[in-house]
C-alpha positions as a Markdown table, in Angstrom:
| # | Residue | x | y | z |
|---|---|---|---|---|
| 1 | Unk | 66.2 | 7.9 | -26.3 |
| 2 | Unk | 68.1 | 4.5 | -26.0 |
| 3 | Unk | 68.2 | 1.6 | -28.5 |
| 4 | Unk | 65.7 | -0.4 | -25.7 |
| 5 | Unk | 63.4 | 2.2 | -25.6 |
| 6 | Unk | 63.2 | 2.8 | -29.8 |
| 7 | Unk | 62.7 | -0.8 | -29.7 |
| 8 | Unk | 60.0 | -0.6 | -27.1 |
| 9 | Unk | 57.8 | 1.4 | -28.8 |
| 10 | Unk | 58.1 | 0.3 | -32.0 |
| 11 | Unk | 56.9 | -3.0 | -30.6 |
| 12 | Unk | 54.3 | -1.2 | -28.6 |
| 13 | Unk | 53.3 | 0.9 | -32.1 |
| 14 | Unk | 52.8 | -2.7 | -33.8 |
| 15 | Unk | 50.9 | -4.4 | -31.3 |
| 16 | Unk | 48.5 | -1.0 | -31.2 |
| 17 | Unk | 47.9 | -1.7 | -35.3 |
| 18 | Unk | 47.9 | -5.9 | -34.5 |
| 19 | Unk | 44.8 | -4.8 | -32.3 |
| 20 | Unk | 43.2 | -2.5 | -35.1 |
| 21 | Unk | 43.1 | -5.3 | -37.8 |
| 22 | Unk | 42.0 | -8.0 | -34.8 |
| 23 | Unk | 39.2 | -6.0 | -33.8 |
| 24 | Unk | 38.2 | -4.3 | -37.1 |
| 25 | Unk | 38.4 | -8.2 | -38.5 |
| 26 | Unk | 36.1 | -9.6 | -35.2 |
| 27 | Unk | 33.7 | -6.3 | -35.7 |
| 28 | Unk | 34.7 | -5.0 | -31.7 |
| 29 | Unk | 33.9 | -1.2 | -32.4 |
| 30 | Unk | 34.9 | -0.8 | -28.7 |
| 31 | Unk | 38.4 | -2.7 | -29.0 |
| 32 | Unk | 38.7 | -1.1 | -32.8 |
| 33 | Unk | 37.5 | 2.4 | -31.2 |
| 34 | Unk | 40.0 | 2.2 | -28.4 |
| 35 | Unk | 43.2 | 2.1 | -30.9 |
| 36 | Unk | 42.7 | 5.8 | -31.5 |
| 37 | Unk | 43.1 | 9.5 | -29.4 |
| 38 | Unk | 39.8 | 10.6 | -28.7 |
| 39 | Unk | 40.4 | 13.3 | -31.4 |
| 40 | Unk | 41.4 | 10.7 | -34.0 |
| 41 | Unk | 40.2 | 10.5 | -37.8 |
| 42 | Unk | 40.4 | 7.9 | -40.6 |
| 43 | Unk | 40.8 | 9.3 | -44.0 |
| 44 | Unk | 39.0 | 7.1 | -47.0 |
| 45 | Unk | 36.4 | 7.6 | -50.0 |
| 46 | Unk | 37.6 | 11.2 | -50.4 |
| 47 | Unk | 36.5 | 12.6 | -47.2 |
| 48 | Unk | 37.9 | 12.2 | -43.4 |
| 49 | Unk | 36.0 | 11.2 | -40.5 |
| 50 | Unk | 36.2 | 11.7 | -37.1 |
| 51 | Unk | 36.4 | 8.9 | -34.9 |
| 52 | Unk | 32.4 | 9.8 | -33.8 |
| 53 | Unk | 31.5 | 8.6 | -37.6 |
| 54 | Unk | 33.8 | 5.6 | -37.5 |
| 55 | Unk | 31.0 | 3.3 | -36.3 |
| 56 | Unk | 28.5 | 4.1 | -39.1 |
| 57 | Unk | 31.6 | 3.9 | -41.3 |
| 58 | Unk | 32.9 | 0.2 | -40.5 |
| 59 | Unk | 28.8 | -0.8 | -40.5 |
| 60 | Unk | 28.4 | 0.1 | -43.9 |
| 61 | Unk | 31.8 | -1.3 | -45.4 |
| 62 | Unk | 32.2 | -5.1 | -46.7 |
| 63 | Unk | 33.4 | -7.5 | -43.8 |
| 64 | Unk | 36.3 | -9.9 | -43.7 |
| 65 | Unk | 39.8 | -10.3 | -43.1 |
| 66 | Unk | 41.7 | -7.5 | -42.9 |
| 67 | Unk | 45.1 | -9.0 | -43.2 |
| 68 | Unk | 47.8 | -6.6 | -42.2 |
| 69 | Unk | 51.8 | -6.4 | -42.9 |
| 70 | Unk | 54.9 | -5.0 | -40.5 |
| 71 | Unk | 54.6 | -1.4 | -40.8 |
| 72 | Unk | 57.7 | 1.2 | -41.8 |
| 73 | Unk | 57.4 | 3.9 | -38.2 |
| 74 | Unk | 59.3 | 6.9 | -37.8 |
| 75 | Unk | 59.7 | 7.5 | -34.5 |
| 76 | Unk | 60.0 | 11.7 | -33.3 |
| 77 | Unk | 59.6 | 11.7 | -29.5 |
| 78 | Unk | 56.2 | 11.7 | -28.8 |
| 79 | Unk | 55.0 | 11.1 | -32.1 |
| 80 | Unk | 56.0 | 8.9 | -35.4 |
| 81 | Unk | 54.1 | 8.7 | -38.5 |
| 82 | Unk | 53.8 | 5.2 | -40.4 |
| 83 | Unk | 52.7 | 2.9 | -43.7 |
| 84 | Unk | 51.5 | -0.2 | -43.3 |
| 85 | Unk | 50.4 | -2.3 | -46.1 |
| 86 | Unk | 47.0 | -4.2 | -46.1 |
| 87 | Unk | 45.0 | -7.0 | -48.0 |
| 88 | Unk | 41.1 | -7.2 | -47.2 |
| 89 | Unk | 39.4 | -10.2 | -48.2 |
| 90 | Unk | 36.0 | -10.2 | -48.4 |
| 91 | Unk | 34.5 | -12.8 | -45.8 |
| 92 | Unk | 31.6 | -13.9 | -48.4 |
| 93 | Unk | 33.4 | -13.4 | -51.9 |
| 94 | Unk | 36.9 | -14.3 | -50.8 |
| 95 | Unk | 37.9 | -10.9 | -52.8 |
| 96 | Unk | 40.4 | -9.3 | -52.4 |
| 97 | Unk | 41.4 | -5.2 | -51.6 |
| 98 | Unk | 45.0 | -4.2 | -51.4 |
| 99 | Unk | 46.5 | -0.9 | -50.4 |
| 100 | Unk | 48.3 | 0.6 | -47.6 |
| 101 | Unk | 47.3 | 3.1 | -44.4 |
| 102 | Unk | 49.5 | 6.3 | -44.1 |
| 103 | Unk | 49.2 | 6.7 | -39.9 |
| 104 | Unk | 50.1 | 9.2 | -37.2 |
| 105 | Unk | 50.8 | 8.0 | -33.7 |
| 106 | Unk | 50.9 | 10.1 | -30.8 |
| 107 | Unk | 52.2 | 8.8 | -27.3 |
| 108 | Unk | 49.3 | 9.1 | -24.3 |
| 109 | Unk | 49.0 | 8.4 | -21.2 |
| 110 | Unk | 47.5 | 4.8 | -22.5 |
| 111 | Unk | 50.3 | 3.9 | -24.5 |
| 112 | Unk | 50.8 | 5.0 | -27.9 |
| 113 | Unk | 47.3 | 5.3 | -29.9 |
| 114 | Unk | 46.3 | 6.2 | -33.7 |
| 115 | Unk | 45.8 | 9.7 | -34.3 |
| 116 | Unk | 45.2 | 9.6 | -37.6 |
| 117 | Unk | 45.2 | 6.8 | -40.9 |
| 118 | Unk | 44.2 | 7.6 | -44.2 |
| 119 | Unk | 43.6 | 4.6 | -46.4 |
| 120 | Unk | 45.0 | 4.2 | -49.7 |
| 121 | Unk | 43.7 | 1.7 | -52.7 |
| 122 | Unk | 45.7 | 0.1 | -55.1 |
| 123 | Unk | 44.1 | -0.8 | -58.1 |
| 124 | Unk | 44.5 | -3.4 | -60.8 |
| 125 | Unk | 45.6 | -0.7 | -63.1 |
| 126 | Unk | 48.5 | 0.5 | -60.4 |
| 127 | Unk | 46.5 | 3.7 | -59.9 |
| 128 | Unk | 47.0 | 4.4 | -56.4 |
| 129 | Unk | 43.7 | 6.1 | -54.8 |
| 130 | Unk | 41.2 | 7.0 | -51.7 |
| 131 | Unk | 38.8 | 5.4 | -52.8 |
| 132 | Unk | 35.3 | 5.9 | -54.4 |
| 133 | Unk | 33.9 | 9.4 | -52.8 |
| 134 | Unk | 30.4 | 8.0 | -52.9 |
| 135 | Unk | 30.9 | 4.8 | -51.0 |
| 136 | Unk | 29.9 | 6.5 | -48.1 |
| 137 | Unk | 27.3 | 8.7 | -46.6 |
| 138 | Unk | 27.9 | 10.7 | -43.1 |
| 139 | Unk | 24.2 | 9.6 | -41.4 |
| 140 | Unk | 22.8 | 12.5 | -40.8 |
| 141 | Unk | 23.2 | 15.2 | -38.3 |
């Protein structure tokens, strides 16, 4: 792998998690959904979900800004894993949630997609977590 191409899809990899936090932000669950691999999951409140549940997911959580920063990628052929620090603001309170998404990518035939993020709270007290376990509920099978 040359310098060009490195530097290609780390720009590519950035752009893919520019388009989460744009269409997460604007509530497109089509343009949000289409950042991930089919078999993609996000990890929060204790539990992960597949990407089937991620719908029910962002319709029950607060909306606002989600207000992302350059991610650290580790590129391995194919795939790279990733951090990536974020600051939600509620639209209606104007408060704040800061943390950071741990993230695997994996190279398609799309373009590199989101195979997995896991979401990870940082609280006033410095406690790093996942998150309340009861903040959500699967709907029902």
């Amino acid at each position: 792998m040359t310098a060009d191409d490195t530097t290609a899809d780390l720009v590519e990899i950035q752009q893919l998690l520019a388009r989460y936090a744009v269409t997460i932000t604007r509530g497109d669950i089509d343009g949000l959904l289409a950042v991930f691999t089919p078999d993609g999951s996000y990890s929060a409140f204790g539990d992960t979900y597949p990407l089937a549940d991620f719908p029910a997911l962002v319709a029950a959580a607060p909306k606002g800004l989600f207000l992302t920063g350059a991610p650290l990628v580790e590129l391995s052929g194919d795939t790279a894993t990733g951090t990536q620090p974020l600051c939600f603001v509620d639209h209606a309170t104007h408060e704040m949630r800061i943390g950071y998404y741990d993230d695997t990518y994996t190279r398609t035939t799309d373009g590199w997609r989101l195979r997995t993020r896991a979401m990870t709270f940082i609280r006033r007290s410095g406690a790093h977590d996942s998150g309340r376990p009861h903040a959500f509920e699967r709907p029902a099978v």
